[in-house]
C-alpha positions as CSV (number, residue, x, y, z in Angstrom):
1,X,-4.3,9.3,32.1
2,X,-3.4,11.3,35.0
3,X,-2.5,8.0,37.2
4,X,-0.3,6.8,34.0
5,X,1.9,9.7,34.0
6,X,2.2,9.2,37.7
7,X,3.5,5.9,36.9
8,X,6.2,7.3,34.6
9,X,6.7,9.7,36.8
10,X,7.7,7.4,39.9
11,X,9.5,5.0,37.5
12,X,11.7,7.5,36.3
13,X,12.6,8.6,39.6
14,X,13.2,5.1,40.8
15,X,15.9,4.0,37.9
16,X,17.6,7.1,38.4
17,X,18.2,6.5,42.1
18,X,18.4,2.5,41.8
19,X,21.2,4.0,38.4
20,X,23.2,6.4,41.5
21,X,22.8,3.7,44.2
22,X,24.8,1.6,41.5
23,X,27.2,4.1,40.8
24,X,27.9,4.9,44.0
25,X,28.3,1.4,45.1
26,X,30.7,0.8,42.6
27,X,33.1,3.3,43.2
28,X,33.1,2.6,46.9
29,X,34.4,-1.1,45.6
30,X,37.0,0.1,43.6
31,X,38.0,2.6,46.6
32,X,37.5,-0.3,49.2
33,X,39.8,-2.3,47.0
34,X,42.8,0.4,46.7
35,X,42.9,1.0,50.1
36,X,43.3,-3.3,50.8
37,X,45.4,-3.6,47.9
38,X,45.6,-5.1,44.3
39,X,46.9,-8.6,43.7
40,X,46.8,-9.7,39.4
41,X,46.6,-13.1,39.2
42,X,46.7,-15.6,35.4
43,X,48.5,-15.8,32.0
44,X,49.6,-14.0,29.2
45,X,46.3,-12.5,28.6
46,X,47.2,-10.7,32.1
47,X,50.8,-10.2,32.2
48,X,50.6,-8.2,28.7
49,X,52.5,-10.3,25.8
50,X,52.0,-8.5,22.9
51,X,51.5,-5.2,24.5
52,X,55.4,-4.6,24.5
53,X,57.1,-2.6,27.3
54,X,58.2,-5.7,29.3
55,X,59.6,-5.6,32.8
56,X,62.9,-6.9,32.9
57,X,62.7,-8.5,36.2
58,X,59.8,-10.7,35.1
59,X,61.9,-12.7,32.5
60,X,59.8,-14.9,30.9
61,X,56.5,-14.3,32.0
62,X,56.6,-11.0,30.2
63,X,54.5,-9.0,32.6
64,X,54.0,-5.8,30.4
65,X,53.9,-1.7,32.4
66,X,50.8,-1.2,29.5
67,X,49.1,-4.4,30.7
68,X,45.6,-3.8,32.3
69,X,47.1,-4.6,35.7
70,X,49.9,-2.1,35.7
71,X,47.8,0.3,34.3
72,X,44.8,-0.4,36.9
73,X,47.5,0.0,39.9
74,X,49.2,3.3,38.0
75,X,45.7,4.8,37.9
76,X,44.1,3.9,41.5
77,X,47.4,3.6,43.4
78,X,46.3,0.8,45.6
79,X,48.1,0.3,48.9
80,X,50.0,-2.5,47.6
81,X,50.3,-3.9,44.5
82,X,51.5,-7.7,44.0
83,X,51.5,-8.7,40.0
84,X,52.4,-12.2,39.2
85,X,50.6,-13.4,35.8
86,X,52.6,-14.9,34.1
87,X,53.2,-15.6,30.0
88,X,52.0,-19.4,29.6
89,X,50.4,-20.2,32.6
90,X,47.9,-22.8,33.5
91,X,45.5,-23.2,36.4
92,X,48.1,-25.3,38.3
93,X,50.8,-23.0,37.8
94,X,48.7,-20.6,39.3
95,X,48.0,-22.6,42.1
96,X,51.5,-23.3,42.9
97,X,53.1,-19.9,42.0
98,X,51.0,-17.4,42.0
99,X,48.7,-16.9,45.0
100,X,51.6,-16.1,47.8
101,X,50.8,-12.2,47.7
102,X,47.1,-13.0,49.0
103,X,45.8,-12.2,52.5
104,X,43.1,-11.3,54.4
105,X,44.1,-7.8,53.9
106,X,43.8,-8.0,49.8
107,X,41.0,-5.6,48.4
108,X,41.1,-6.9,44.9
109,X,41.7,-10.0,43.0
110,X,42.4,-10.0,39.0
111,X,43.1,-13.7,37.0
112,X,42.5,-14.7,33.5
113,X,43.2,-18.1,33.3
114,X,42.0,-21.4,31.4
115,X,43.0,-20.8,27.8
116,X,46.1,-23.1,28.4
117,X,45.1,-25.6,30.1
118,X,42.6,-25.9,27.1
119,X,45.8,-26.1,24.3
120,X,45.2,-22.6,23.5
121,X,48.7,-22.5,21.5
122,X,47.9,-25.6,19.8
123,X,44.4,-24.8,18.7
124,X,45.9,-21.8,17.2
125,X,49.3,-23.5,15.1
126,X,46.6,-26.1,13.7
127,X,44.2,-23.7,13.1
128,X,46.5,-21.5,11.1
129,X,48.4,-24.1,9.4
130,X,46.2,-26.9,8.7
131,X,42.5,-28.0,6.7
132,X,39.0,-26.3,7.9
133,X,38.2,-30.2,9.1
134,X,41.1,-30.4,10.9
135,X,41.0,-26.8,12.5
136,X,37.8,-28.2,13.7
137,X,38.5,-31.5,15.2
138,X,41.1,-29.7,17.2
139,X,38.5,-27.2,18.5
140,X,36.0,-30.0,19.2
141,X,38.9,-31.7,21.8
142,X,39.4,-28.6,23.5
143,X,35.9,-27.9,23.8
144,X,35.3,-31.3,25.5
145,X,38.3,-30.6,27.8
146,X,36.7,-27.3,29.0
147,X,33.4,-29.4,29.7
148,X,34.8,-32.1,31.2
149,X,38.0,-31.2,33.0
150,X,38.4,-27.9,33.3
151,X,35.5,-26.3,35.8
152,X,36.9,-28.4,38.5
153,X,40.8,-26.7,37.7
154,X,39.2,-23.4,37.7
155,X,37.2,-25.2,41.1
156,X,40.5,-25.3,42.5
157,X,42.2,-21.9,41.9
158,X,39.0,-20.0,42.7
159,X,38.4,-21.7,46.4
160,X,42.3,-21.3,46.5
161,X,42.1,-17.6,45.8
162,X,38.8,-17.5,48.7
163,X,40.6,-18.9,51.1
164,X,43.4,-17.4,51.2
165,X,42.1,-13.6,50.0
166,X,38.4,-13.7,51.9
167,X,38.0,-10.1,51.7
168,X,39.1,-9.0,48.2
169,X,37.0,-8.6,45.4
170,X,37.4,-11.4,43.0
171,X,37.1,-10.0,39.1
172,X,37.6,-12.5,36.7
173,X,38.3,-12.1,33.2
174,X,37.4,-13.7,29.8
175,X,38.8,-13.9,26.6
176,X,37.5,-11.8,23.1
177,X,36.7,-13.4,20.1
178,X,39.5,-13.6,17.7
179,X,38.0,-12.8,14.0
180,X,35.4,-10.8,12.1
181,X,33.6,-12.2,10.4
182,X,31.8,-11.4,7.0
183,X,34.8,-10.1,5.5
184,X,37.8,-11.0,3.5
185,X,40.7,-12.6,6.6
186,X,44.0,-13.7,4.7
187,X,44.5,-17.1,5.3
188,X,42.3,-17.9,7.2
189,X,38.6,-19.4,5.7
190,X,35.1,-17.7,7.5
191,X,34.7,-21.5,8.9
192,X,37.7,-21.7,10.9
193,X,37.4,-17.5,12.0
194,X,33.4,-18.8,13.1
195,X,34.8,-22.1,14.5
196,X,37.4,-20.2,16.8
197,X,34.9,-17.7,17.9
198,X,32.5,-19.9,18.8
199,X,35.0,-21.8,20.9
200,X,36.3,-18.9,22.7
201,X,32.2,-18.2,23.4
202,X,32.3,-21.7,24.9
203,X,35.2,-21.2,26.9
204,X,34.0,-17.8,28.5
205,X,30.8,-19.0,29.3
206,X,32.4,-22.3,31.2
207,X,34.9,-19.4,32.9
208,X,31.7,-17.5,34.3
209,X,29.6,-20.3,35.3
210,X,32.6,-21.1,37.8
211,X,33.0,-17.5,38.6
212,X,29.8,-17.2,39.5
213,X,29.1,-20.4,41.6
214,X,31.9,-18.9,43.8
215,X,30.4,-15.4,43.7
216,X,33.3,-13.9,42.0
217,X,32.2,-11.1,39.1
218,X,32.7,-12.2,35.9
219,X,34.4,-9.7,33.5
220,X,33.1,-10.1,29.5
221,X,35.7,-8.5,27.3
222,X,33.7,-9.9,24.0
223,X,32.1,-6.2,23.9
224,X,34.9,-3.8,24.6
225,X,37.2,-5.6,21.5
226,X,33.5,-5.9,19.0
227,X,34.8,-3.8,16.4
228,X,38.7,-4.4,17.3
229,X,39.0,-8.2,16.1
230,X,41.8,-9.5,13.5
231,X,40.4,-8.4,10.2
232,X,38.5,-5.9,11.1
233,X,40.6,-3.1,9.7
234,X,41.2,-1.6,13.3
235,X,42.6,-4.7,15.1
236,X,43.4,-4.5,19.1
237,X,45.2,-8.4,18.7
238,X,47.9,-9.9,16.7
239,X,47.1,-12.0,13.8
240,X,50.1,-14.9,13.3
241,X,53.4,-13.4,13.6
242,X,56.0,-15.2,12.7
243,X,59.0,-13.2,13.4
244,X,57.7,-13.1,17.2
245,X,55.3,-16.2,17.3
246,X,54.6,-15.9,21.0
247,X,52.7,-12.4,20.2
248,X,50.5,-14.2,17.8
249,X,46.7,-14.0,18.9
250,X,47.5,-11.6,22.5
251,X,45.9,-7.9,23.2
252,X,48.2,-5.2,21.8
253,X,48.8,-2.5,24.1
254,X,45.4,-1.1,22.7
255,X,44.0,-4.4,23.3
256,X,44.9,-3.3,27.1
257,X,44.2,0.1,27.3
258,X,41.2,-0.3,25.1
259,X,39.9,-3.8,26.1
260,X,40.8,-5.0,29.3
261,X,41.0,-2.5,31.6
262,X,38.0,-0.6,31.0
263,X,36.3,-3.7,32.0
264,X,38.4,-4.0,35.0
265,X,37.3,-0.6,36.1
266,X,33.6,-1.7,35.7
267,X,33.8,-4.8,38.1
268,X,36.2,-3.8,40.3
């Protein structure tokens, strides 16, 4: 009995240092990575549509001052801050515009990117405005696209980012789920809100098994917005809107605040 509570004993004492040793190793990270700079790399998802507040001198790539980004740099003040996401990106795009802000100096390295090149948009518009059978089909393409073409894009921008950023910190983050489920969603049927989720499950996992081969830290969003999906009756993304179509389906400035950046602040 004695040698039992011995065990606890030690055990205890063990997580709670290995739980510190964590802690601590984390914040020296995020302060390694102020010090050598930020640099916020991907798409809309990063540059904030739908979160409002756009900077006027990023035009159309909408980069937002309440996007997780901005808001990570505002709060950590890094030595230098370089934010080039942009609205609509793909892998390439990053690959040919985004990277030039990366040296050997970088401390930390943000992108969310993959969604496009998968027909993101498209999945959506035929999603919304067509049949459950034909919402699915469209899913189905784009989830053969993610496992056939798309690990060796993501391949290409993650070496890209290594090479030219050796030092930083890479963090990359994944998409949320778009619906609840179980409950009444105007306009849209539980099969397509199940088929969507389960597609943006397939997507994140593709996006971390990449990550990880390159020993980047993978940053899983699907937690932080549980709770905060369309329909849930406390909703952190846009449902369709039509008035302003290319919100439709992106983080609110909650979605940010709320979503993204405390996961941010865990990897980084």
């Amino acid at each position: 009995m004695r040698r039992s509570r011995i065990a606890v004993f030690v055990s205890s004492v063990l997580l709670a240092a290995g739980a510190t040793l964590t802690g601590a190793a984390s914040a020296q990270a995020a302060q390694l990575a102020a010090n050598g700079g930020y640099v916020a790399l991907g798409d809309s998802y990063s540059s904030g549509v739908g979160a409002g507040s756009y900077l006027s001198t990023s035009g159309n790539c909408k980069r937002s001052t309440k996007a997780y980004p901005y808001l990570w740099n505002a709060a950590h003040a890094p030595s230098s801050f370089a934010f080039t996401a942009c609205s609509g990106a793909r892998t390439g795009d990053v690959l040919t515009g985004q990277l030039g802000p990366l040296n050997s100096s970088t401390g930390l390295v943000s992108v969310t990117v993959g969604g496009n090149d998968a027909g993101f948009a498209d999945v959506m518009t035929t999603c919304v405005t067509s049949s459950d059978s034909t919402c699915v089909s469209r899913i189905n393409t784009a989830r053969a696209y993610v496992d056939s073409t798309l690990p060796g894009r993501l391949d290409s921008v993650y070496s890209a980012i290594r090479t030219k950023a050796p030092n930083a910190r890479v963090v990359v983050i994944g998409y949320p789920r778009f619906y609840k489920l179980g409950t009444t969603c105007l306009g849209m049927s539980e099969t397509k809100r199940s088929a969507l989720n389960n597609a943006a499950d397939h997507l994140n996992t593709a996006i971390a098994k990449r990550a990880a081969a390159h020993g980047f830290t993978f940053g899983d969003v699907r937690t932080t917005f549980t709770g905060h999906e369309i329909c849930s009756g406390s909703s952190w993304l846009h449902s369709v809107n039509w008035l302003n179509i290319g919100e439709s389906y992106h983080p609110t400035a909650s979605g940010q605040s709320g979503g993204y950046l405390p996961v941010l602040n865990s990897a980084a």
